[in-house]
CHARMM-style PDB file with segment names, atoms N, HN, CA, C and O in Angstrom:
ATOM      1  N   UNK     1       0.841  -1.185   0.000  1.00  0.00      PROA
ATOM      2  CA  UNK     1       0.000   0.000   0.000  1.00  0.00      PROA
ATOM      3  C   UNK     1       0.879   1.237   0.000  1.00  0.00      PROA
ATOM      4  O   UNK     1       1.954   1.406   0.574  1.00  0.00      PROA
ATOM      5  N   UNK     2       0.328   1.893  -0.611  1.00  0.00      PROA
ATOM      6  HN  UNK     2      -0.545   1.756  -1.077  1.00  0.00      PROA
ATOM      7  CA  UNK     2       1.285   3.377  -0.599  1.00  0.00      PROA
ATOM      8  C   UNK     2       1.188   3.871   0.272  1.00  0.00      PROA
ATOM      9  O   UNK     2       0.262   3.570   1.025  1.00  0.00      PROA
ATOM     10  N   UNK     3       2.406   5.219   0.716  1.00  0.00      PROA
ATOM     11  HN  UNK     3       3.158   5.463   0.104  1.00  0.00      PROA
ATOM     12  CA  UNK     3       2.609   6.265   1.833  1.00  0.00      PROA
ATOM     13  C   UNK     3       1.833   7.132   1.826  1.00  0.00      PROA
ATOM     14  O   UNK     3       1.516   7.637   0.749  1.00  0.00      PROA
ATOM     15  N   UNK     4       1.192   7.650   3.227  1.00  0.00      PROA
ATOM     16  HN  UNK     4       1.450   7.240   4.102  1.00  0.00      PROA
ATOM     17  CA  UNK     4      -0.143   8.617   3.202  1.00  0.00      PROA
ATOM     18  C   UNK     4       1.303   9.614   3.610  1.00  0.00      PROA
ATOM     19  O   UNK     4       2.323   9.402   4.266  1.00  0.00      PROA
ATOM     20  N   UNK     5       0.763  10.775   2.840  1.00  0.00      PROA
ATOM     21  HN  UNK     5      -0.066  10.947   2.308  1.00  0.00      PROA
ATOM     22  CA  UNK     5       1.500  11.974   2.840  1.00  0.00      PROA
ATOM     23  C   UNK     5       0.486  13.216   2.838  1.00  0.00      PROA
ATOM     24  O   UNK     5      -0.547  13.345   2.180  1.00  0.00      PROA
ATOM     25  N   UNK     6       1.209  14.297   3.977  1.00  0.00      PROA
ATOM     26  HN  UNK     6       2.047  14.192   4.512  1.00  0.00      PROA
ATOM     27  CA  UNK     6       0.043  15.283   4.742  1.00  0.00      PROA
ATOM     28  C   UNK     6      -0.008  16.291   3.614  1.00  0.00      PROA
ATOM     29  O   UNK     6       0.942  16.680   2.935  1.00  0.00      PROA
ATOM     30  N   UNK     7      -1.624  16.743   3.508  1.00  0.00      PROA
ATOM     31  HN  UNK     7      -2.395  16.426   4.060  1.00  0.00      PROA
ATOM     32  CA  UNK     7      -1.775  17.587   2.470  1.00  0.00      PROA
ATOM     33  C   UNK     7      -1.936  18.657   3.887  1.00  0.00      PROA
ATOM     34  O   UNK     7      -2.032  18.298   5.060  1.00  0.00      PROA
ATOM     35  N   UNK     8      -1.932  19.656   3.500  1.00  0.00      PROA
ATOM     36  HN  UNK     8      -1.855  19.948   2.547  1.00  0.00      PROA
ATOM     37  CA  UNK     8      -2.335  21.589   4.389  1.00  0.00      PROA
ATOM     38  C   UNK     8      -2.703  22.243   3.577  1.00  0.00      PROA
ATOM     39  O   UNK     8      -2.159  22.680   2.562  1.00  0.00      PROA
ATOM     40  N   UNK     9      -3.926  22.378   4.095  1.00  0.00      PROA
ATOM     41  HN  UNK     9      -4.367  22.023   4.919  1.00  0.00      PROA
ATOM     42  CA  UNK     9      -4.970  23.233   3.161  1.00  0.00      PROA
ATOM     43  C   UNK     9      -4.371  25.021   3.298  1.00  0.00      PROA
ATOM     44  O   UNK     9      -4.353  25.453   4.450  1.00  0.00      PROA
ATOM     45  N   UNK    10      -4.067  25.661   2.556  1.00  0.00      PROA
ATOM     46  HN  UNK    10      -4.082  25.310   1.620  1.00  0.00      PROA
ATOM     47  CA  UNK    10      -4.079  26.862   2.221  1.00  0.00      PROA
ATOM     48  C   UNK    10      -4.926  27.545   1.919  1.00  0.00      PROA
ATOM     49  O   UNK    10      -5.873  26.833   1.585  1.00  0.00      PROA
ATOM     50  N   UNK    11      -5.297  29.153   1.785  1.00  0.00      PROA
ATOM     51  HN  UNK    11      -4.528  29.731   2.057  1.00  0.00      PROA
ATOM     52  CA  UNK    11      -6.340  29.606   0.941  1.00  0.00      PROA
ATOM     53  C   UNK    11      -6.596  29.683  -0.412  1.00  0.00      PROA
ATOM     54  O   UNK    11      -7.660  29.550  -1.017  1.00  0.00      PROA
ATOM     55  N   UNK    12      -5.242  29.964  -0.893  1.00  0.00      PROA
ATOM     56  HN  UNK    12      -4.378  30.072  -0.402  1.00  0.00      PROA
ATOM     57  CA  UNK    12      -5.285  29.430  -2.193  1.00  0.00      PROA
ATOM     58  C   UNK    12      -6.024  28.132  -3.454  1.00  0.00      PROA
ATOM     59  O   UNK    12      -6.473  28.063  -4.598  1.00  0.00      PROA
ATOM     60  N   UNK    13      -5.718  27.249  -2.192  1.00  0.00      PROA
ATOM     61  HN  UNK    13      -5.353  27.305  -1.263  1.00  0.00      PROA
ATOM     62  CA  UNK    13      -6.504  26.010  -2.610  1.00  0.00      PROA
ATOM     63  C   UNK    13      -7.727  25.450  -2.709  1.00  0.00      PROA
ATOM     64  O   UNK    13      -8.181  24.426  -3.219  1.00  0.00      PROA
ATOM     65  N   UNK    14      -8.353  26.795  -1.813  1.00  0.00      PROA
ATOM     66  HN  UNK    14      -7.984  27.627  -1.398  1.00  0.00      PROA
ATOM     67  CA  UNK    14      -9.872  26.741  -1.732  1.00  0.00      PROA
ATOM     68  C   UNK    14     -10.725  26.191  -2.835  1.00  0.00      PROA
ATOM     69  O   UNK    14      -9.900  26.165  -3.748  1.00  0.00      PROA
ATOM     70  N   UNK    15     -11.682  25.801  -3.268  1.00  0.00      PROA
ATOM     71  HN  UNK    15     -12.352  25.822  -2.527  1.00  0.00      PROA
ATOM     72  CA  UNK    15     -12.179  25.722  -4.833  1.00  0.00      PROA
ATOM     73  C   UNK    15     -11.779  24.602  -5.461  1.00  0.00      PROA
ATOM     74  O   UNK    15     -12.508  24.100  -6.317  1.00  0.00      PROA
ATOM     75  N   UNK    16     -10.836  24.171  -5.203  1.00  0.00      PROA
ATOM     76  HN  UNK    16     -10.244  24.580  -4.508  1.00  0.00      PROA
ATOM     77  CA  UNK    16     -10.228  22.649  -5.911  1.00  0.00      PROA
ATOM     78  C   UNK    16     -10.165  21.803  -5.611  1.00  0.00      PROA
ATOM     79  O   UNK    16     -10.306  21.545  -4.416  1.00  0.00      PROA
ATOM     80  N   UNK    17      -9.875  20.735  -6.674  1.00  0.00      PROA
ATOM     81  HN  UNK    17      -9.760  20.945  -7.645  1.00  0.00      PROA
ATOM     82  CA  UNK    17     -10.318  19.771  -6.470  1.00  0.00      PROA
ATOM     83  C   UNK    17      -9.237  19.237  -5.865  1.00  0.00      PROA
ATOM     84  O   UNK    17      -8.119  19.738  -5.987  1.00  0.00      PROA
ATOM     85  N   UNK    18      -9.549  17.858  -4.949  1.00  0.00      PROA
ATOM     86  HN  UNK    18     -10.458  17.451  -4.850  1.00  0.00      PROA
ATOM     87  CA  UNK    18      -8.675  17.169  -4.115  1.00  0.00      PROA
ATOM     88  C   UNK    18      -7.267  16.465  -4.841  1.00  0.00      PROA
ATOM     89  O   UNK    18      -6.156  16.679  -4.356  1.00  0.00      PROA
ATOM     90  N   UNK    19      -7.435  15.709  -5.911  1.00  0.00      PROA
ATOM     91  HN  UNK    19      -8.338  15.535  -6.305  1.00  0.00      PROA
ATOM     92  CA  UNK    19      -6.881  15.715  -6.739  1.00  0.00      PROA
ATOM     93  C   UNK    19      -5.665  16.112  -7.524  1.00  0.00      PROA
ATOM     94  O   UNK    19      -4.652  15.494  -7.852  1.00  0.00      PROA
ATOM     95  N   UNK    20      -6.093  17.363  -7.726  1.00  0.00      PROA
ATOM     96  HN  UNK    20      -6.915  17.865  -7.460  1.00  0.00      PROA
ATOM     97  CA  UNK    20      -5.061  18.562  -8.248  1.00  0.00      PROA
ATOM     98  C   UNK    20      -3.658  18.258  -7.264  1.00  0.00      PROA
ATOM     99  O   UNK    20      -2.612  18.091  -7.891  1.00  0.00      PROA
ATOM    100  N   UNK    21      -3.596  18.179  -5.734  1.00  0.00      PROA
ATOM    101  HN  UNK    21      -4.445  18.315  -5.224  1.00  0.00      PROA
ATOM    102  CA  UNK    21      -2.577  18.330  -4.946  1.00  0.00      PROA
ATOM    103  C   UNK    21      -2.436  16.410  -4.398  1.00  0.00      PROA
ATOM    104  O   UNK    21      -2.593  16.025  -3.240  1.00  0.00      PROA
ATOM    105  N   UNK    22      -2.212  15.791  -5.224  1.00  0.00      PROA
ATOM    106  HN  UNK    22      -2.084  16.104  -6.165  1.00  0.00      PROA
ATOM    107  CA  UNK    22      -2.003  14.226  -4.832  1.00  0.00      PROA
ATOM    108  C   UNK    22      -1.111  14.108  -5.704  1.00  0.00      PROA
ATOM    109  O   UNK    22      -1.266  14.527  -6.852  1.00  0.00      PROA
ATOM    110  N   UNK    23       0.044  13.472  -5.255  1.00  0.00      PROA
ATOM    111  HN  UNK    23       0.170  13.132  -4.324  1.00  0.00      PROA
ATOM    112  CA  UNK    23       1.091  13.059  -6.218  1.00  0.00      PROA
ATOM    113  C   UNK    23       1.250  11.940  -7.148  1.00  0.00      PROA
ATOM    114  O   UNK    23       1.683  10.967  -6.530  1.00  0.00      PROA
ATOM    115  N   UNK    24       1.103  11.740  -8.166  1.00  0.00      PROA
ATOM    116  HN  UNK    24       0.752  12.530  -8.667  1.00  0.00      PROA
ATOM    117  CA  UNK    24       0.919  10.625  -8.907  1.00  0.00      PROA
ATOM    118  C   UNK    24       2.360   9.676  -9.155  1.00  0.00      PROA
ATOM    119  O   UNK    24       3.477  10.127  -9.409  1.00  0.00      PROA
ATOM    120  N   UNK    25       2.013   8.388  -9.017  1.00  0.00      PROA
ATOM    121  HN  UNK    25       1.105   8.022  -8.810  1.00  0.00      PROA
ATOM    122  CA  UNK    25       2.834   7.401  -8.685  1.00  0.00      PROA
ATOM    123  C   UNK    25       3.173   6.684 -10.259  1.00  0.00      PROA
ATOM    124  O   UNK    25       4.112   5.891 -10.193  1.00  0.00      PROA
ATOM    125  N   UNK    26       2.738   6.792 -11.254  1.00  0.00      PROA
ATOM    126  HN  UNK    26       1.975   7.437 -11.307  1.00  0.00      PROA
ATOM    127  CA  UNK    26       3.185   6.157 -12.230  1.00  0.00      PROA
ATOM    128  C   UNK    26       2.777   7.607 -13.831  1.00  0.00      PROA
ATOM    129  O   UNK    26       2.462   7.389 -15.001  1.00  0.00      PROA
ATOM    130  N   UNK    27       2.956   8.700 -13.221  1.00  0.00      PROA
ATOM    131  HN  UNK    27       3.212   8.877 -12.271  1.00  0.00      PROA
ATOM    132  CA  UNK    27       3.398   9.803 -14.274  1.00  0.00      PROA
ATOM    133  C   UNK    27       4.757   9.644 -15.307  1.00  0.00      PROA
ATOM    134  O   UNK    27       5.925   9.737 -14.931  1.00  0.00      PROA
ATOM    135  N   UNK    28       4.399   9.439 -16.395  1.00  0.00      PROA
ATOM    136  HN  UNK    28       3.450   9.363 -16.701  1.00  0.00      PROA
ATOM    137  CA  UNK    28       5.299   8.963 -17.653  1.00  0.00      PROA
ATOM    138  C   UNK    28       5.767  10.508 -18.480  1.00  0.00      PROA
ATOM    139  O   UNK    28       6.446  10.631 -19.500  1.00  0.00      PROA
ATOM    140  N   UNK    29       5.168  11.515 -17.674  1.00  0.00      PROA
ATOM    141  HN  UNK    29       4.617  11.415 -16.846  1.00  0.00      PROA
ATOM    142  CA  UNK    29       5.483  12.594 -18.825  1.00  0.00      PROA
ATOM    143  C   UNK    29       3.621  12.778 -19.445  1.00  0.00      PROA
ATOM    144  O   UNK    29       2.661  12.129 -19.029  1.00  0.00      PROA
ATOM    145  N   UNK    30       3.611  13.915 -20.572  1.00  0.00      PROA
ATOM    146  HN  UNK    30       4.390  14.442 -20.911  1.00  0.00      PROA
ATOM    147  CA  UNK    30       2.835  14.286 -21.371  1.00  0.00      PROA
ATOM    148  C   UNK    30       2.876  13.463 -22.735  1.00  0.00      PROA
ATOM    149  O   UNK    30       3.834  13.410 -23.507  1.00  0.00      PROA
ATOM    150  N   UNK    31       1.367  12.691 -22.905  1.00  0.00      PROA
ATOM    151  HN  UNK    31       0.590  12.734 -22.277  1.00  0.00      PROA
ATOM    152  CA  UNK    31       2.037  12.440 -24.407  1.00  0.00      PROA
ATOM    153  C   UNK    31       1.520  12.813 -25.412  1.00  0.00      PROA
ATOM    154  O   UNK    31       0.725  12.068 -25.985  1.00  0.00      PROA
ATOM    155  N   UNK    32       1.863  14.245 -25.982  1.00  0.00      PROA
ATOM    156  HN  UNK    32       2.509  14.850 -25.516  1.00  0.00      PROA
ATOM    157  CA  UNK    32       2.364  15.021 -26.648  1.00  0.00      PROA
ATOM    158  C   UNK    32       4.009  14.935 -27.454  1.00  0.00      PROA
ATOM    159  O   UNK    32       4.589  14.819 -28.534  1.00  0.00      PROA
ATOM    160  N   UNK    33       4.163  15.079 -26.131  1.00  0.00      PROA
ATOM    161  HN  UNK    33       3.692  15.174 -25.254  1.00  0.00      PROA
ATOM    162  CA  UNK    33       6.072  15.435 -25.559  1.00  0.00      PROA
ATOM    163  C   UNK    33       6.323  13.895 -26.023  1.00  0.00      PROA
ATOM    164  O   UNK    33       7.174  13.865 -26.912  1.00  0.00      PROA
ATOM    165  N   UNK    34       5.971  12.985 -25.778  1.00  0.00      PROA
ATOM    166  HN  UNK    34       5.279  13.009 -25.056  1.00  0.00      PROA
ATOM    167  CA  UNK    34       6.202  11.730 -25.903  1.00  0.00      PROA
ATOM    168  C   UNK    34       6.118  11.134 -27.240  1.00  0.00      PROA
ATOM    169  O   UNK    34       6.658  10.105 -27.647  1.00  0.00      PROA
ATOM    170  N   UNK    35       5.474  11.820 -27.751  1.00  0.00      PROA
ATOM    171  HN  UNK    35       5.035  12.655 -27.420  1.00  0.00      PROA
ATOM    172  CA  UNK    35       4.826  11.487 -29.576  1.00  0.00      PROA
ATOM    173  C   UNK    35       6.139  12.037 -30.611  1.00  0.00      PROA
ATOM    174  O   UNK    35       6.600  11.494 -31.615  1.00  0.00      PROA
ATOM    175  N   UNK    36       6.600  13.556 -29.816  1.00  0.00      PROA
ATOM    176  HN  UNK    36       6.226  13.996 -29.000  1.00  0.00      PROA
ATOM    177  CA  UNK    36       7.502  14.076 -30.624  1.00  0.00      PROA
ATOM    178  C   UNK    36       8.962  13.967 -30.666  1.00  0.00      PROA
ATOM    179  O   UNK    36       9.750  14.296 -31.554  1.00  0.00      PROA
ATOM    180  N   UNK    37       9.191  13.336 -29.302  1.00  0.00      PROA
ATOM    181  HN  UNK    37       8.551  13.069 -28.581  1.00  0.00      PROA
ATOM    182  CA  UNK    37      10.522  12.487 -29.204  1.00  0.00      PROA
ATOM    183  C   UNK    37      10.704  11.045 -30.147  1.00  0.00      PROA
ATOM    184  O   UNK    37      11.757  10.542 -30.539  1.00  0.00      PROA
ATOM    185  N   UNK    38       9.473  10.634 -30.335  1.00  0.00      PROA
ATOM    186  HN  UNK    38       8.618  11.043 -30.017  1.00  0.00      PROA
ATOM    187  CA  UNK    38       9.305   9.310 -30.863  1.00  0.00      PROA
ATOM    188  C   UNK    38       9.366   9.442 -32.439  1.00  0.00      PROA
ATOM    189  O   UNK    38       9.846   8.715 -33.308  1.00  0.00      PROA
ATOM    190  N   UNK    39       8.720  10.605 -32.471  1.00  0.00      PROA
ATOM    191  HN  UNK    39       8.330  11.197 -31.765  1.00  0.00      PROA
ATOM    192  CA  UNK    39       9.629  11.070 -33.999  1.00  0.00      PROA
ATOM    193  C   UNK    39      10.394  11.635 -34.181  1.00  0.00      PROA
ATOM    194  O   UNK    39      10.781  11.641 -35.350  1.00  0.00      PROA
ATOM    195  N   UNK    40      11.070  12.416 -33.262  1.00  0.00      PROA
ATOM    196  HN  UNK    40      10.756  12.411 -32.313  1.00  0.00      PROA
ATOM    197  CA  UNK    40      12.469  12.793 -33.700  1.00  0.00      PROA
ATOM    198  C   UNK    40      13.315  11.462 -33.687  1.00  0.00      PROA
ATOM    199  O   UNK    40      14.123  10.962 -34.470  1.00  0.00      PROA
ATOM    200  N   UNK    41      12.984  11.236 -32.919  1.00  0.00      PROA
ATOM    201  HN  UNK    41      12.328  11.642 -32.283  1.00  0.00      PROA
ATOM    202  CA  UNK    41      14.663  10.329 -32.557  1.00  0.00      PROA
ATOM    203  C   UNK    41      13.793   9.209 -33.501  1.00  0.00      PROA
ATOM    204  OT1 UNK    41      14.292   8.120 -33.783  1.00  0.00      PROA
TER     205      UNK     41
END
């Protein structure tokens, strides 16, 4: 099971979604960015 890690709500953050501030564990990049490396190279 994964590590619970403390979120602190700010004011800033008001309005959003929970989401937005959770760190994602298997992020590969944009694929965009990923499409155009694959044709360059």
């Amino acid at each position: 099971m994964g590590e619970h890690l403390p979120v602190y709500i700010i004011d800033l953050m008001v309005g959003h979604k929970w989401g937005e501030f959770s760190p994602t564990i298997n992020f590969r990049g944009h694929a965009k960015k990923m499409i155009i490396d694959l044709v360059v190279n």
